[in-house]
C-alpha positions in Angstrom: 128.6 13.7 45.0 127.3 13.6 48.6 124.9 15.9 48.1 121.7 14.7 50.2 118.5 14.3 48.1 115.9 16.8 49.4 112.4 15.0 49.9 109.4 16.8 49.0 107.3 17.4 51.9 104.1 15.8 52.6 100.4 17.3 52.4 99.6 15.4 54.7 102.3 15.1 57.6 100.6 17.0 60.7 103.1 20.0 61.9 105.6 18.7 64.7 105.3 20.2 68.0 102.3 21.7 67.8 99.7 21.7 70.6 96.3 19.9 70.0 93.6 20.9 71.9 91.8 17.9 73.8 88.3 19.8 73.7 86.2 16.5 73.7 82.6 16.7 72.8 79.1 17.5 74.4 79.1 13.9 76.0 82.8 14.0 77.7 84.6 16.9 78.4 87.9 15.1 77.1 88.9 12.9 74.9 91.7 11.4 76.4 89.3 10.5 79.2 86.4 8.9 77.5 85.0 6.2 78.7 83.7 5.5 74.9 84.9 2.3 73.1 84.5 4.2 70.0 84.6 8.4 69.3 80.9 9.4 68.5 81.8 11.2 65.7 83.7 8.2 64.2 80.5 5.4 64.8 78.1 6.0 61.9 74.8 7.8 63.1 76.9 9.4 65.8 75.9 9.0 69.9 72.4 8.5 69.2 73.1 5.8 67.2 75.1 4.0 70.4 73.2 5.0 72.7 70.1 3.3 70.6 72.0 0.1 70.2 72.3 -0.7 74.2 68.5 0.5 74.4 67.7 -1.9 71.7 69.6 -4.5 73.5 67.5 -4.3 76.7 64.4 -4.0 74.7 65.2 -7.6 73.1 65.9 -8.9 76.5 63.0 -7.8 77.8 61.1 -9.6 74.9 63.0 -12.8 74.9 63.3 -13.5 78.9 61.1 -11.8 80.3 58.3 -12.0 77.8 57.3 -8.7 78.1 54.1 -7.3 76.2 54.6 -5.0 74.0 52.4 -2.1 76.0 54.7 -2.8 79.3 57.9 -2.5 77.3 57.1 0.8 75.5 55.8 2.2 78.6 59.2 1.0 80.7 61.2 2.6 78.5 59.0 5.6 77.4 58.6 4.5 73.5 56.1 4.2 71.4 54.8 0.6 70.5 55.3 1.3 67.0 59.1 1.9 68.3 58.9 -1.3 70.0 58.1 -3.1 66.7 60.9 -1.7 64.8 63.3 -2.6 67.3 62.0 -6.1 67.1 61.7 -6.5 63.5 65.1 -5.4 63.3 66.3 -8.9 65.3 63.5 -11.5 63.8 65.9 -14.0 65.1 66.0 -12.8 68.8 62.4 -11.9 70.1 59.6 -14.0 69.0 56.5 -12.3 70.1 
């Protein structure tokens, strides 16, 4: 009666000792190493999608303390003003205009 119970094994267990390639991405060349607070291929809309939220950031600043006209903002950061609006519309709140 001391026979051991045999578990089934799990789909989903990942293979012990095993070597996983740290092959990063086209942004860092490993992912151990990235200076990313978040994978891009985890954050939804990938690296653009970060990279677009600090861009947006500045853009607000720009319109809130600096009161920035549209034209010098699009021009400082190479957008279009029709870019520049949809940033801003996005954040009512922050830049009044």
């Amino acid at each position: 009666m001391d026979t051991p119970l045999e578990l089934p094994n799990r789909i989903d267990a990942l293979p012990e000792y095993t070597d996983y390639e740290d092959g990063g991405c086209d942004l860092y060349s490993s992912c151990l190493a990235c200076p990313l607070p978040r994978c891009r291929y985890d954050a939804p809309g990938g690296a653009s999608a970060m990279l677009r939220t600090g861009r947006d950031e500045a853009i607000l600043r720009c319109a809130e303390r600096d009161g920035a006209s549209i034209d010098s903002i699009a021009e400082m950061f190479g957008l279009s003003r029709r870019t520049i609006f949809r940033v801003l519309k996005k954040h009512p709140h922050r830049a009044q205009m």
